[in-house]
N, CA, C and O of each residue as an XYZ file, in Angstrom:
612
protein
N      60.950     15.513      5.214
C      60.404     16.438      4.234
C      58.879     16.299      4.223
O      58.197     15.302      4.459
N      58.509     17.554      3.888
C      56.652     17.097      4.151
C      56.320     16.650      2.864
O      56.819     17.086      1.826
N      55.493     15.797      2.947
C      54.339     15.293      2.165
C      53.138     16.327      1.611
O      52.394     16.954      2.365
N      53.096     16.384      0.116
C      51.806     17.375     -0.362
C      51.016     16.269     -0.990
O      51.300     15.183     -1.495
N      50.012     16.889     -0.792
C      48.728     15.672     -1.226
C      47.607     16.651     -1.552
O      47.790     17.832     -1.260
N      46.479     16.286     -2.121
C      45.502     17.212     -2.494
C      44.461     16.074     -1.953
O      44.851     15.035     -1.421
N      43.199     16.378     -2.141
C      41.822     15.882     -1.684
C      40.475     15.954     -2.645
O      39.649     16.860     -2.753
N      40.534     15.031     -3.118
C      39.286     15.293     -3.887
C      38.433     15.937     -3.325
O      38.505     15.874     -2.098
N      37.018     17.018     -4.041
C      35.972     17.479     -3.041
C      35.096     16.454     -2.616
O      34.516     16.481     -1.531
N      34.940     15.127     -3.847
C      34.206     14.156     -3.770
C      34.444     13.039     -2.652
O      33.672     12.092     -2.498
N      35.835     13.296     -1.729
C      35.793     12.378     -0.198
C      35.622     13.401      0.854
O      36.492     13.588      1.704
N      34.032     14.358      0.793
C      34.091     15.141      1.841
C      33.011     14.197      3.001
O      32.342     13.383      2.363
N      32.813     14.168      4.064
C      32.769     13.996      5.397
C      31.261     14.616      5.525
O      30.671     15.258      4.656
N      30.931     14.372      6.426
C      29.736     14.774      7.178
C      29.761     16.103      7.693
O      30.827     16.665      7.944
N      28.650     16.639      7.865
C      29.023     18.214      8.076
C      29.476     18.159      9.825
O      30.272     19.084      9.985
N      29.299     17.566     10.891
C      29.546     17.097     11.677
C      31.075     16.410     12.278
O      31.670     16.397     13.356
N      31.302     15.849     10.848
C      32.914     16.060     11.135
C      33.979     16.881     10.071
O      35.053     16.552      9.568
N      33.191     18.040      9.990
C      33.705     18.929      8.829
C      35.304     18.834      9.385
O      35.457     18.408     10.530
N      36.224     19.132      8.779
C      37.454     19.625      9.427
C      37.122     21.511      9.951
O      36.206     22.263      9.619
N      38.152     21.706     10.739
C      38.286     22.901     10.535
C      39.339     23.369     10.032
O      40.275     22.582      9.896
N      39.530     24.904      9.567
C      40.791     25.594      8.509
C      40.335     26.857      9.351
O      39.295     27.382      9.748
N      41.957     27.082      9.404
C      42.069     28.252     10.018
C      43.143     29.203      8.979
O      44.265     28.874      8.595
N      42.420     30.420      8.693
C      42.690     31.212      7.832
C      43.489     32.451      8.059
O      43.107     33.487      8.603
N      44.690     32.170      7.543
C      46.150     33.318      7.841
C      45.666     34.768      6.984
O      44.813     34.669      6.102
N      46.071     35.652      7.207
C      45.894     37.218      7.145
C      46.037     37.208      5.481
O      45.271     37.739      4.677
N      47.504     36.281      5.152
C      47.394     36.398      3.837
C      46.709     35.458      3.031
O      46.806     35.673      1.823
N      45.817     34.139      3.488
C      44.927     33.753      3.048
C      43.866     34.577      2.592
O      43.430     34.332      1.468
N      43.343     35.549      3.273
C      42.197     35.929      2.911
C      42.358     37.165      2.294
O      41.390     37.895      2.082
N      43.613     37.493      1.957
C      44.054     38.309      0.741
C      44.569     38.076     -0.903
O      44.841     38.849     -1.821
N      44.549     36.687     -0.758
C      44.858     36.483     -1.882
C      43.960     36.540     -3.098
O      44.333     36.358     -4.257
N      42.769     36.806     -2.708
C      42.067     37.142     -4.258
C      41.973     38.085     -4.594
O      41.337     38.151     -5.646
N      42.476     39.426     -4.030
C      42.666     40.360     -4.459
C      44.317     40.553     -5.065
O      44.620     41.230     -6.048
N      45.207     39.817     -4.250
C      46.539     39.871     -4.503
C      47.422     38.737     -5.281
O      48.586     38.804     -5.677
N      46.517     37.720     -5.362
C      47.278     37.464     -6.278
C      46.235     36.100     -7.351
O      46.521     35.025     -7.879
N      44.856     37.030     -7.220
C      43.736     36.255     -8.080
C      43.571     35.005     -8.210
O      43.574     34.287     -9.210
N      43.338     34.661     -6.467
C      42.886     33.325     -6.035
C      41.743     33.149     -5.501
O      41.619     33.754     -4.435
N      40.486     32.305     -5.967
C      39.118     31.812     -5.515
C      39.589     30.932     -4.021
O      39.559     29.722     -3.799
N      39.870     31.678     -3.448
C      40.404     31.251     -2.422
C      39.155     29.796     -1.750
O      39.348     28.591     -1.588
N      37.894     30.701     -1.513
C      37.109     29.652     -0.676
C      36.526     28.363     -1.824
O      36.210     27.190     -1.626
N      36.561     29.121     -2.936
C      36.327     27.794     -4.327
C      37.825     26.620     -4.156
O      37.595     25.415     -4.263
N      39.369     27.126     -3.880
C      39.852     26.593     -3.843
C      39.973     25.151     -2.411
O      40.573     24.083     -2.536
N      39.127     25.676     -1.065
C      38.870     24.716      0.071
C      37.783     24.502     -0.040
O      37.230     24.213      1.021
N      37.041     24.514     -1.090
C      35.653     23.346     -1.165
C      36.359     22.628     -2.122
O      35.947     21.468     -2.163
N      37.298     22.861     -2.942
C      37.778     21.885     -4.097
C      38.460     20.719     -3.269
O      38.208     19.514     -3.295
N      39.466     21.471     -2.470
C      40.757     20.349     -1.747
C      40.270     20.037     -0.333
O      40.817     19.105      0.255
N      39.186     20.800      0.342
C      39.083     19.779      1.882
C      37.318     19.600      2.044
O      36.743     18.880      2.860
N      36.615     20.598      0.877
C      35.244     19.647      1.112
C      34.660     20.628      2.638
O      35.489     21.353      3.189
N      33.761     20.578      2.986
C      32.795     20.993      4.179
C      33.971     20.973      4.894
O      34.783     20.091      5.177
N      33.854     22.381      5.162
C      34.947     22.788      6.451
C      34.473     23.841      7.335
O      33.460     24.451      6.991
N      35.254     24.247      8.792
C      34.460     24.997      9.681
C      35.431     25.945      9.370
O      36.467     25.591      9.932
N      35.638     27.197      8.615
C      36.111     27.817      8.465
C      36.548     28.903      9.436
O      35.692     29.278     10.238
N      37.614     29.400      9.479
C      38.065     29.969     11.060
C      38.844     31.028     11.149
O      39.964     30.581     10.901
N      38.979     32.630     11.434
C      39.559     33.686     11.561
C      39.839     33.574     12.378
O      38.800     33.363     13.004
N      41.133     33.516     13.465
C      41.847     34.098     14.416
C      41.516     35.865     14.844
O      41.896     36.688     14.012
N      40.794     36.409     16.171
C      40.520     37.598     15.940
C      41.713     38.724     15.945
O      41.536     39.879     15.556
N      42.854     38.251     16.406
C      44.116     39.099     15.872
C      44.398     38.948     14.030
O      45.181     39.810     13.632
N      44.032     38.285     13.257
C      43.502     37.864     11.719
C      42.566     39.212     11.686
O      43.123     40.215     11.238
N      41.838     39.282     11.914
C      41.042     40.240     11.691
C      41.237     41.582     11.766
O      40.928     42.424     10.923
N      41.887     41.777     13.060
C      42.631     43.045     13.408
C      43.758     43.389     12.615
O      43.832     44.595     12.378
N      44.752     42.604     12.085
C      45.172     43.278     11.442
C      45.039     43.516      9.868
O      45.721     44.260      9.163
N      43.938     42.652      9.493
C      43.341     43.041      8.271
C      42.702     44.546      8.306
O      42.735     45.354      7.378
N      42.046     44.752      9.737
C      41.569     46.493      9.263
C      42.709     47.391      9.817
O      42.744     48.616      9.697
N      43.673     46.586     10.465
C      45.029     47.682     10.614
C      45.383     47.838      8.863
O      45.404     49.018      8.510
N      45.538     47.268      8.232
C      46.008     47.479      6.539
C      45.274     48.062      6.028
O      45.379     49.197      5.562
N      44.373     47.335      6.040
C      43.206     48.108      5.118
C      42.822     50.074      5.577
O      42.327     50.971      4.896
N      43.240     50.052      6.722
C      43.086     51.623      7.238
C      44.497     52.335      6.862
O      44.657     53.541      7.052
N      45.617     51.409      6.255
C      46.746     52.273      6.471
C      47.037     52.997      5.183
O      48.079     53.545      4.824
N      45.512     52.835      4.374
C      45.918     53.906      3.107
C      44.895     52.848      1.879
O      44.034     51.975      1.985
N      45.832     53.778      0.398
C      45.639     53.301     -0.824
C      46.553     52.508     -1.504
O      47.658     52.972     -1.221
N      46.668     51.687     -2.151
C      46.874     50.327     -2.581
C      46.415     49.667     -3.125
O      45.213     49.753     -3.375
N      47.364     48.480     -3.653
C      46.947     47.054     -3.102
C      46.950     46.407     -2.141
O      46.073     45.552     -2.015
N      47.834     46.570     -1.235
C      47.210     45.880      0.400
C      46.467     45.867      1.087
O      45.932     45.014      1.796
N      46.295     47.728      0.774
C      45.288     47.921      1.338
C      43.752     47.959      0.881
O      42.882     48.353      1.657
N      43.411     47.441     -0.680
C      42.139     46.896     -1.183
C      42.105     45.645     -0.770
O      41.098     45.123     -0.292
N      43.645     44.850     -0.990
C      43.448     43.161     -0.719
C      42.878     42.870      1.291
O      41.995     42.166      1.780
N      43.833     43.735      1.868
C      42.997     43.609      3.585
C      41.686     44.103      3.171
O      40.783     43.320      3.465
N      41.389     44.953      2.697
C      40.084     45.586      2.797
C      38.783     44.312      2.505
O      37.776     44.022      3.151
N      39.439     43.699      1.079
C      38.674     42.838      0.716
C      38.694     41.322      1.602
O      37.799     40.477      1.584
N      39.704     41.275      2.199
C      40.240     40.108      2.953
C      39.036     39.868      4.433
O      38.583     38.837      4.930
N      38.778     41.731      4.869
C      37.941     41.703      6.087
C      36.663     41.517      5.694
O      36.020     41.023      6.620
N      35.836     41.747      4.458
C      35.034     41.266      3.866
C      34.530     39.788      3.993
O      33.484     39.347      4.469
N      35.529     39.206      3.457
C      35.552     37.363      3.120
C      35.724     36.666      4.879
O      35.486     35.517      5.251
N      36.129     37.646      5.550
C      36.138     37.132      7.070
C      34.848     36.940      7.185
O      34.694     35.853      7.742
N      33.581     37.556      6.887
C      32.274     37.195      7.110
C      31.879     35.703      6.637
O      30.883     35.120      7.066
N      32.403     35.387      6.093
C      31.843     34.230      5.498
C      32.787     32.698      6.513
O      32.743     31.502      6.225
N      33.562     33.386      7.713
C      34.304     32.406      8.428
C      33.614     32.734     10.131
O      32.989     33.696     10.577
N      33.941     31.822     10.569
C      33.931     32.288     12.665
C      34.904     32.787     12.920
O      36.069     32.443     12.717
N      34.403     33.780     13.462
C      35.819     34.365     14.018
C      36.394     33.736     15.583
O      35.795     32.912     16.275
N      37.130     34.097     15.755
C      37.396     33.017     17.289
C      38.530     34.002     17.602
O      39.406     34.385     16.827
N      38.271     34.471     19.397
C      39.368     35.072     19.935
C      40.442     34.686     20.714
O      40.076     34.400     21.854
N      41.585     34.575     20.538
C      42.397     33.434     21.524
C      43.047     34.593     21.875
O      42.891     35.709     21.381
N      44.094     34.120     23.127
C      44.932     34.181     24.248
C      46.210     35.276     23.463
O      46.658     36.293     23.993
N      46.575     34.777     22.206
C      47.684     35.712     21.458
C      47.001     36.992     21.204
O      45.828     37.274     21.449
N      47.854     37.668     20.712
C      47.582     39.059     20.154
C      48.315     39.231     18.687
O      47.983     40.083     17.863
N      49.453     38.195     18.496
C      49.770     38.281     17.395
C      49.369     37.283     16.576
O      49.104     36.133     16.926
N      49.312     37.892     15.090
C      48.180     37.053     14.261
C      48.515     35.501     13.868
O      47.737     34.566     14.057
N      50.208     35.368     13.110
C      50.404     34.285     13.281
C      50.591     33.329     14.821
O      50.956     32.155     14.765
N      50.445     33.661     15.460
C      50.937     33.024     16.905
C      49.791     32.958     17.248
O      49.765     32.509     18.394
N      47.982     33.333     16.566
C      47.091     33.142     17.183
C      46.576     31.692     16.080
O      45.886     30.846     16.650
N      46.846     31.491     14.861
C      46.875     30.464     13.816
C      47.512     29.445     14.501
O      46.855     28.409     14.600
N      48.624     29.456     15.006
C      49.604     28.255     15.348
C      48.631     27.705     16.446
O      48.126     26.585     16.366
N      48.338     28.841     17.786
C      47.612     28.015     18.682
C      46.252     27.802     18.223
O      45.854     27.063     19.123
N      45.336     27.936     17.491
C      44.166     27.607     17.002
C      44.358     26.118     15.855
O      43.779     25.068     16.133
N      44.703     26.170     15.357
C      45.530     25.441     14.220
C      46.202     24.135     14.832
O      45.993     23.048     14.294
N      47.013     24.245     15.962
C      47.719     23.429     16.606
C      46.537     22.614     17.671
O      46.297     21.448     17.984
N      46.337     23.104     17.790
C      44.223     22.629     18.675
C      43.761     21.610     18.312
O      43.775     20.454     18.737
N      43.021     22.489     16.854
C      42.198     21.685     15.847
C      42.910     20.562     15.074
O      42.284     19.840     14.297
N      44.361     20.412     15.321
C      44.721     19.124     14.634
C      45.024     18.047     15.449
O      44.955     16.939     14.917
N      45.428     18.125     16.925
C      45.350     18.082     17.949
C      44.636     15.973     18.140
O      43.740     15.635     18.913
N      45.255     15.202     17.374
C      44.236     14.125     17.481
C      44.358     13.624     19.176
O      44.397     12.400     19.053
N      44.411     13.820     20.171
C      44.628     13.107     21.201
C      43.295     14.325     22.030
O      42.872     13.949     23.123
N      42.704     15.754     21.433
C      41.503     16.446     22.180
C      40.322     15.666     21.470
O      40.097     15.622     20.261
N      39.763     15.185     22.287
C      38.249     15.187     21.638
C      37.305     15.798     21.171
O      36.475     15.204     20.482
N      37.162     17.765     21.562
C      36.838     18.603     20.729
C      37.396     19.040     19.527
O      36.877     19.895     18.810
N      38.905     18.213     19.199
C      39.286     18.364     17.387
C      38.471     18.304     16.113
O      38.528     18.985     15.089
N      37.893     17.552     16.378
C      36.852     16.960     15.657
C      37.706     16.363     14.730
O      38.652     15.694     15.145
N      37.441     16.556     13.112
C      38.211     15.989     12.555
C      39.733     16.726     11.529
O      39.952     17.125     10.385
N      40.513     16.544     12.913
C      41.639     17.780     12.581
C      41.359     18.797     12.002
O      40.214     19.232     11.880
N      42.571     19.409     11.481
C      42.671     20.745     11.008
C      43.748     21.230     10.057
O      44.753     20.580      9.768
N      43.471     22.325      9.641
C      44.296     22.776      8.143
C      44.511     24.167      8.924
O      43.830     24.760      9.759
N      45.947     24.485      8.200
C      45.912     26.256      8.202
C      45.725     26.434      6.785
O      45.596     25.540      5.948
N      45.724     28.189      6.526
C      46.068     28.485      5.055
C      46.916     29.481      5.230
O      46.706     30.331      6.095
N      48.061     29.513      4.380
C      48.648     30.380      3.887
C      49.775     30.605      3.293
O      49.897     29.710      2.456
N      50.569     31.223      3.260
C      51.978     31.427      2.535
C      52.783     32.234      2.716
O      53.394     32.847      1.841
N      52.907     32.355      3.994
C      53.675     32.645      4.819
C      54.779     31.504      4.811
O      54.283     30.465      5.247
N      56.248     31.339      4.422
C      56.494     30.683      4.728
C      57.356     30.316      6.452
O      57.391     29.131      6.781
N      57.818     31.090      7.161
C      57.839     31.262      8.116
C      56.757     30.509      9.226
O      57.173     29.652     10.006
N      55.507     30.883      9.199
C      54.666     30.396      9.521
C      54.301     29.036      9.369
O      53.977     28.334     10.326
N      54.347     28.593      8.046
C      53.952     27.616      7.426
C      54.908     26.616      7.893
O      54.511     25.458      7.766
N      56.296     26.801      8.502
C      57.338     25.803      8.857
C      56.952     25.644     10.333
O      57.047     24.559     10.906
N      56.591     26.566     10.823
C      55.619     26.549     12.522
C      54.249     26.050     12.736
O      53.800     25.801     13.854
N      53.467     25.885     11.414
C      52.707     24.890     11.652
C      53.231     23.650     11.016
O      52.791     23.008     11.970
N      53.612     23.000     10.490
C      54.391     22.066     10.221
C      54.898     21.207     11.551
O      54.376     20.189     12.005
N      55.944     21.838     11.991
C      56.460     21.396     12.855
C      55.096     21.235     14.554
O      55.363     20.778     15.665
N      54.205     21.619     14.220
C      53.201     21.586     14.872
C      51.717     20.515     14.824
O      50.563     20.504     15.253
N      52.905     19.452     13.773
C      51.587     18.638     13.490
C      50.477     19.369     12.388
O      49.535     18.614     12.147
N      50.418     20.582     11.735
C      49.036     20.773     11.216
C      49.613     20.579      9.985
O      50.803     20.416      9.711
N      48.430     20.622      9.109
C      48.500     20.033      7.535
C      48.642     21.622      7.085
O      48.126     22.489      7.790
N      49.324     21.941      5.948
C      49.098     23.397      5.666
C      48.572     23.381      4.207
O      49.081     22.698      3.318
N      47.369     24.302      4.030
C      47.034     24.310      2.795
C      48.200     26.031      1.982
O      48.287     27.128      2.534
N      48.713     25.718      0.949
C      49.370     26.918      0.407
C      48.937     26.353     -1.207
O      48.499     25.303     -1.676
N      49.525     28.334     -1.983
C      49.777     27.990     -3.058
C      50.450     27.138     -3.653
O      51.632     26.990     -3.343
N      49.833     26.331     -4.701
C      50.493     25.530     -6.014
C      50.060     26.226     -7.418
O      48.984     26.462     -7.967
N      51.640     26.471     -7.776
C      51.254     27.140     -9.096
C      50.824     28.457     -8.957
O      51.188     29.088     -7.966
N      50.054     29.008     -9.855
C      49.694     30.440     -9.573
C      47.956     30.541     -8.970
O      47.693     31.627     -8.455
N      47.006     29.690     -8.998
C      45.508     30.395     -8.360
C      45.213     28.530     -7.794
O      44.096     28.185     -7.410
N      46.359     27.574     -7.846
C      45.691     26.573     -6.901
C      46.098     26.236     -5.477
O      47.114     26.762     -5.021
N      45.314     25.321     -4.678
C      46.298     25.435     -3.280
C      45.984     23.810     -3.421
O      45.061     23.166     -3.918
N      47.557     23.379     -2.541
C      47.389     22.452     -1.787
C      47.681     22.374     -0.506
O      47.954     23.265      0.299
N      47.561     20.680     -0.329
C      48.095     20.309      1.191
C      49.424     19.769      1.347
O      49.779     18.733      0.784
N      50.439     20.715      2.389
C      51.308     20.132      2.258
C      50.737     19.405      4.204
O      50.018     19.922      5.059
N      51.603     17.878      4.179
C      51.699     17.138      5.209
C      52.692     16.987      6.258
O      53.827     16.617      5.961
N      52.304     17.290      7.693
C      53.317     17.180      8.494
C      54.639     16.539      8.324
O      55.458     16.560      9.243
């Protein structure tokens, strides 16, 4: 069974060995969808991080956000927004979770020496979230209604 743990902001790391977090489609929708300070919530629980869009993440945030009026389609809208404030990075997949798993699965990766200092996904997906799991990565998800934690491999 995995292990959840949280992180004080006060044991953050050097910017040098920031972790990185790699950010699921519905990560970066949730403050529109379900009124979460999403990036207030990963300076709270992992502290200086290299924050990270998958560019299939991206794509299909403006596939939603183009597919009309809504809420999905304000929350992608707003989601491709908050992508500015991450790197985007293009990998080998085309599909969005399957581009998280291999980015995600990388960065936690302790046996590469470009890991730096592992890695987090986000999201709540649970589907996903059992595929990074089983992948070694730490997953940050909702706790409760606007907090996140870490659940542990």
């Amino acid at each position: 069974m995995p292990r959840v743990t949280d992180r004080d902001a006060d044991t953050r790391g050097d910017a040098e060995d920031a972790p990185t977090v790699i950010l699921d489609t519905n990560a970066l929708m949730m403050p529109v969808e379900l009124n979460v300070r999403v990036f207030d919530e990963l300076d709270r629980v992992v502290g200086d991080a290299d924050l990270v869009v998958p560019g299939p993440v991206l794509a299909e945030l403006e596939k939603l956000a183009a597919a009309g009026n809504g809420t999905e389609a304000t929350a992608a809208a707003v989601g491709r927004d908050l992508a500015d404030r991450c790197r985007v990075v293009g990998t080998e997949a085309s599909y969005a979770d399957d581009a998280v798993v291999e980015l995600a699965a990388d960065a936690a990766d302790p046996n590469d020496d470009d890991a730096g200092n592992a890695g987090y996904a986000v999201t709540n997906d649970r589907p996903l979230r059992d595929r990074l799991l089983e992948r070694g990565v730490r997953v940050l998800g909702l706790r409760g209604r606007t907090t996140l934690q870490i659940t542990e491999p």
